[in-house]
DRENLUMZA-560064 format. One line per field, with one value per residue: residue number from 1; x, y, z of N, C-alpha, C, O in turn. Coordinates in steps of 0.001 Angstrom, whole numbers, plus 524288, in hexadecimal, padded with zeros to 5 digits. Atoms other than C-alpha are relative to their C-alpha. Layout:
// DRENLUMZA-560064
nr <- (NUM_...)
npx <- (X_...)
npy <- (Y_...)
npz <- (Z_...)
capx <- (X_...)
capy <- (Y_...)
capz <- (Z_...)
cpx <- (X_...)
cpy <- (Y_...)
cpz <- (Z_...)
opx <- (X_...)
opy <- (Y_...)
opz <- (Z_...)
This chain:
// DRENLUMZA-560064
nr <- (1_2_3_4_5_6_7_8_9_10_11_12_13_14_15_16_17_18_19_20_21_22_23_24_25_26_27_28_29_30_31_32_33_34_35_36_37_38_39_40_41_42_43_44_45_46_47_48_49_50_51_52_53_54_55_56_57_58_59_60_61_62_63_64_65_66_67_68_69_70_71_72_73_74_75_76_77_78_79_80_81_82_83_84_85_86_87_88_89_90_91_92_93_94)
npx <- (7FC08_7FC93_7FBE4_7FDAA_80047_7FD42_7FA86_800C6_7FFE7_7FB12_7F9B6_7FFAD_7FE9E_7FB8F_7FCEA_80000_7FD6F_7F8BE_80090_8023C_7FFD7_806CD_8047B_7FD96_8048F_800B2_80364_802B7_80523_804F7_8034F_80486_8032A_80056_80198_7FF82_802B6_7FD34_7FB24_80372_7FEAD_7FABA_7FF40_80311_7FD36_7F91B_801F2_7FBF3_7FAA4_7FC77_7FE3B_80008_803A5_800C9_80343_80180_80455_7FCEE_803BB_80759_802FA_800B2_7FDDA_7FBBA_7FA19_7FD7C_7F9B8_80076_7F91B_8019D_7FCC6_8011F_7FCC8_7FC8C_80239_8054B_805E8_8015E_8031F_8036C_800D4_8022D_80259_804A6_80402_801CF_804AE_803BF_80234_7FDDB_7FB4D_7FBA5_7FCCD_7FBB7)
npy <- (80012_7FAC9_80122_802EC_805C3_803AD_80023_8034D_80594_7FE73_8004E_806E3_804D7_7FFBC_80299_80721_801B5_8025D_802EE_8051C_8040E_80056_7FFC6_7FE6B_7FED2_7FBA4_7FCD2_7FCE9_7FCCE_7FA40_80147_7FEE4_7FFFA_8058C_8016F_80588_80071_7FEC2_80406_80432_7FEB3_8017D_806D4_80216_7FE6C_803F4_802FB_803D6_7FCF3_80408_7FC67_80027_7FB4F_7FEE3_7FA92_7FEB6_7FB79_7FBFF_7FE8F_7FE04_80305_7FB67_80390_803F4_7FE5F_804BF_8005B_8020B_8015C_800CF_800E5_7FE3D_80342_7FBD7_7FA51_7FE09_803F5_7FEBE_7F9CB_7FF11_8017E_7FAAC_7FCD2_80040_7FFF9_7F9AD_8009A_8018E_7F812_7FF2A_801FC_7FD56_803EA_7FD3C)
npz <- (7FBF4_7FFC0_803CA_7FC35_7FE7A_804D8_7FE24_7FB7A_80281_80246_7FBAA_7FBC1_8039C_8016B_7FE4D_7FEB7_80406_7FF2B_7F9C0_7FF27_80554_80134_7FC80_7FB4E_7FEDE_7FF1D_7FD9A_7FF39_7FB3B_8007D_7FAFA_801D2_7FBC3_7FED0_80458_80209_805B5_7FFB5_7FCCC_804B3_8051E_7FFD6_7FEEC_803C0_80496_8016C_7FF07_80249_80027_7FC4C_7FAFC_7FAEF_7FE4F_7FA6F_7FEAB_7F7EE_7FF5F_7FB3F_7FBF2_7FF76_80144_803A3_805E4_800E3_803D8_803A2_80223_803C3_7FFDC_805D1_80266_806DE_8041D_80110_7FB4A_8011C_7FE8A_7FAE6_8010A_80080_7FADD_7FCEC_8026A_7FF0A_7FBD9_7FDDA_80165_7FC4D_7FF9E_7FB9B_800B5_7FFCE_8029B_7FD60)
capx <- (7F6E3_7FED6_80BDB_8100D_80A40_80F65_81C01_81BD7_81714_822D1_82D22_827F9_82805_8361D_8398F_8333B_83902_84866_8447A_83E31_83FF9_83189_829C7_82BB7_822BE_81DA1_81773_80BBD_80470_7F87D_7F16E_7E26E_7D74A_7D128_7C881_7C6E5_7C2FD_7CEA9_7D7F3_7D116_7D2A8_7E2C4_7E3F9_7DB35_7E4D1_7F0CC_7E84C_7EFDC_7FC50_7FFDD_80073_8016D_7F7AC_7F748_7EDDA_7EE26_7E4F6_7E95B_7E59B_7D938_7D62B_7D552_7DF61_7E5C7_7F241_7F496_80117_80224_8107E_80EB3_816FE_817E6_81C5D_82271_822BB_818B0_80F7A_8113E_80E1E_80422_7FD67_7FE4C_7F81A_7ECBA_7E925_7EA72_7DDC4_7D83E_7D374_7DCFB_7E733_7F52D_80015_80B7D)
capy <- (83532_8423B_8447A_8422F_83456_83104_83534_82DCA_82154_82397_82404_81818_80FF2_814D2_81049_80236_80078_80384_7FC84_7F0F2_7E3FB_7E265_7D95F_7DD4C_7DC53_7E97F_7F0C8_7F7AD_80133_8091E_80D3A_80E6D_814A6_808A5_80436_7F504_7F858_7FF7A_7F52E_7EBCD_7F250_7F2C7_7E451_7E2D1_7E9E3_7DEE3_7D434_7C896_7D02A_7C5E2_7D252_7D2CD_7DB4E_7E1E2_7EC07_7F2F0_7FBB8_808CA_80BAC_813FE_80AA4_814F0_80EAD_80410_801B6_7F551_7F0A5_7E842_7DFFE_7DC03_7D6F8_7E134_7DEEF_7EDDB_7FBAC_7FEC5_7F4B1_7FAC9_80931_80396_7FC2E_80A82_8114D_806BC_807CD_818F2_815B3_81191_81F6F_821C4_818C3_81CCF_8159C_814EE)
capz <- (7D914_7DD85_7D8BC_7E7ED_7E914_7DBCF_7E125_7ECF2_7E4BB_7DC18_7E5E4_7EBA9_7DF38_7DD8D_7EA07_7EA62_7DE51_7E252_7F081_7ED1D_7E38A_7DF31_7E24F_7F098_7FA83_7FEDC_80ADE_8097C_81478_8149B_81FAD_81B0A_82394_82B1F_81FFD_81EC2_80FEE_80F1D_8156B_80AF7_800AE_80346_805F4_7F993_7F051_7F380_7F40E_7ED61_7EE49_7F9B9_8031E_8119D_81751_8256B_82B3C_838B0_83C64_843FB_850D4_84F85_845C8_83971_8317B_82D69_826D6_81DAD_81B27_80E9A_80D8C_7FCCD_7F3F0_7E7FB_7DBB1_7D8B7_7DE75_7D4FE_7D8FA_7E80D_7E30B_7DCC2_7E815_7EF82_7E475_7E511_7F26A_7F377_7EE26_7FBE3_802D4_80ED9_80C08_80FD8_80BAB_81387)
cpx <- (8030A_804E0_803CA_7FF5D_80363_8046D_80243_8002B_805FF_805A0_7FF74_8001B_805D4_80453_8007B_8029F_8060B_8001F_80083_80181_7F953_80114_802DD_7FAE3_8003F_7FC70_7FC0E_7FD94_7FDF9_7FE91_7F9FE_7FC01_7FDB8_7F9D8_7FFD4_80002_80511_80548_800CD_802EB_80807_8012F_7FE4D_803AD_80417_7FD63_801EC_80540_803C5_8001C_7FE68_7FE61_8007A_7FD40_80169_7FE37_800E0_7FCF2_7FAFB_7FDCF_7FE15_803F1_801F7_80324_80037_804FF_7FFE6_805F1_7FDF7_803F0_7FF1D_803C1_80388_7FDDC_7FB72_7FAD5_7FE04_7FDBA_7FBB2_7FBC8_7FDFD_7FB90_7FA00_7FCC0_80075_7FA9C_7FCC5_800FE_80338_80530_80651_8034E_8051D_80531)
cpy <- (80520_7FC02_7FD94_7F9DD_7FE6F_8006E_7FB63_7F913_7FF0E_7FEBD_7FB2F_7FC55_80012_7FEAB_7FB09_7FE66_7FFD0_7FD64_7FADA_7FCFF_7FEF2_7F981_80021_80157_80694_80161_80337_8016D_802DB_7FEC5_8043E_8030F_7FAA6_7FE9F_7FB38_8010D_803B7_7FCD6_7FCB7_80113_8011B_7FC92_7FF97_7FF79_7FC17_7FAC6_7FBC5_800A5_7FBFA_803A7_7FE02_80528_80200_80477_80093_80499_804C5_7FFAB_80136_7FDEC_80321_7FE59_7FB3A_7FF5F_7FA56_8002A_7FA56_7FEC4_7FC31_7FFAA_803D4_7FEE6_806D5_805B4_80310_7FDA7_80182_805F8_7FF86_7FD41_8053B_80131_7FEA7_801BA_806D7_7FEBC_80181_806B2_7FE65_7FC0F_8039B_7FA89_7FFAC_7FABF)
cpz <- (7FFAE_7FF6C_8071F_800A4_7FB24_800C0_803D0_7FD3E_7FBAC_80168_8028F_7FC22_7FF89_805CB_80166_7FD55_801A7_80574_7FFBD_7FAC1_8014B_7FDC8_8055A_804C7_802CA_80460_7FF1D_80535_7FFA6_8067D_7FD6D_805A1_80122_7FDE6_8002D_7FA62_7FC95_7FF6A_7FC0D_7FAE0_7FED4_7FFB1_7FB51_7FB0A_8016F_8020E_7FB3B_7FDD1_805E9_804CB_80767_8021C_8049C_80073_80511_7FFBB_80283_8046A_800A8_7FC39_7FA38_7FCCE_800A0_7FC0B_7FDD4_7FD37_7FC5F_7FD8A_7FADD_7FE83_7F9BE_7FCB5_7FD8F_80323_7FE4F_801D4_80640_7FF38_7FD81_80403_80420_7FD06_7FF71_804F4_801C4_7FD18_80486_8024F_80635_801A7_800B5_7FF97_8029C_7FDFD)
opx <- (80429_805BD_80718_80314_806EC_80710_80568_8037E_8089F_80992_8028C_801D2_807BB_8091F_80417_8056A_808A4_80487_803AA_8026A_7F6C3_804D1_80760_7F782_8046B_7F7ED_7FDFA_7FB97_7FFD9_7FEF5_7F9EA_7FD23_7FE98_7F639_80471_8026A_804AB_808F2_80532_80640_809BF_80486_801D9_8041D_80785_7FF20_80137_80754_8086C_80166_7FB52_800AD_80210_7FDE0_8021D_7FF67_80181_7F866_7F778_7F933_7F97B_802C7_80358_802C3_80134_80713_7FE30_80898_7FACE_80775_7FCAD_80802_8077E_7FA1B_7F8A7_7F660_7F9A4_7FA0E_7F8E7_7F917_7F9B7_7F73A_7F674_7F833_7FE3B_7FA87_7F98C_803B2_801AA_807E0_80718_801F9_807C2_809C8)
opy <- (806D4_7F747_7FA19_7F71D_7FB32_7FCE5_7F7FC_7F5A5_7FB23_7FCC9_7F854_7F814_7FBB4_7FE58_7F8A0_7FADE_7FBC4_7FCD9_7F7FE_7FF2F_7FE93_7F7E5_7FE91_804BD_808AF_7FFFB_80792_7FE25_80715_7FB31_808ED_8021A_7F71E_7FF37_7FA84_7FD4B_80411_7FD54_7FBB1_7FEE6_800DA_7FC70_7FD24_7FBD3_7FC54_7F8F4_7FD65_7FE56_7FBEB_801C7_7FAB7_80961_7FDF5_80810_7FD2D_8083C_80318_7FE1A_7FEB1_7FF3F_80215_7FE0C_7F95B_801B1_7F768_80326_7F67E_801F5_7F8B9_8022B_80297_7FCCA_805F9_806FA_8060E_7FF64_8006E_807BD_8036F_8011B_805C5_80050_801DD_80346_80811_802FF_80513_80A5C_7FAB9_7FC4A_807CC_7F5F4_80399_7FB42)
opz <- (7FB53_7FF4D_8075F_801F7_7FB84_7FED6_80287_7FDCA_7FC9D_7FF7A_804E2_7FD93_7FEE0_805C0_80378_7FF05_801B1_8074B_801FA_7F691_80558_7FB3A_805EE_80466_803EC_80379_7FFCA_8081B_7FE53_809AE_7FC55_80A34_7FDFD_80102_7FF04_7F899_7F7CD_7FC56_7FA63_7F82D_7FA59_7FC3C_7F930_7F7F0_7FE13_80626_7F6C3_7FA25_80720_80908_80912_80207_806AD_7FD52_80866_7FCD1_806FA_80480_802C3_7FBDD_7F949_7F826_804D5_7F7D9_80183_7FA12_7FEB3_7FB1C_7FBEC_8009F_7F5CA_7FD77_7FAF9_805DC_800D5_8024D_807EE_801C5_7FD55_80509_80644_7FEE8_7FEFC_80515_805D9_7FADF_80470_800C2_808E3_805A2_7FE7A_80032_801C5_7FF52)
């Protein structure tokens, strides 16, 4: 990881942490290229996490964005969550 992302991840543990009382449920959004195997493999990673899933597809049909409303248990457990899925190839994280 560059010293920018690790920054970035950093600043965001330090602000779930003075934000939030943990456990707390949490927003996630990516928007993936439009991939079923892709889509899958997001849904897969919070699979008995209780989550609430949604997809919508863009217009020309080239991405889609999943939004993932989860109950985590600390701000580390949401930075780490990101850190699994920069795995997937074209993932953006918003």
């Amino acid at each position: 990881m560059d010293k920018k992302t690790e920054e970035f991840y950093h600043r965001l543990k330090e602000e779930l942490t003075n934000s939030t009382l943990w456990p707390s449920e949490y927003l996630f959004k990516f928007i993936v290229p439009a991939d079923t195997e892709k889509v899958q493999t997001i849904e897969k990673s919070f699979d008995g996490m209780g989550a609430v899933i949604q997809t919508h597809h863009s217009k020309t049909g080239k991405y889609t964005s999943v939004s993932i409303n989860v109950t985590m248990q600390s701000a580390q457990s949401v930075i780490d969550k990101y850190l699994e899925l920069t795995k997937i190839e074209g993932i953006i994280s918003l």
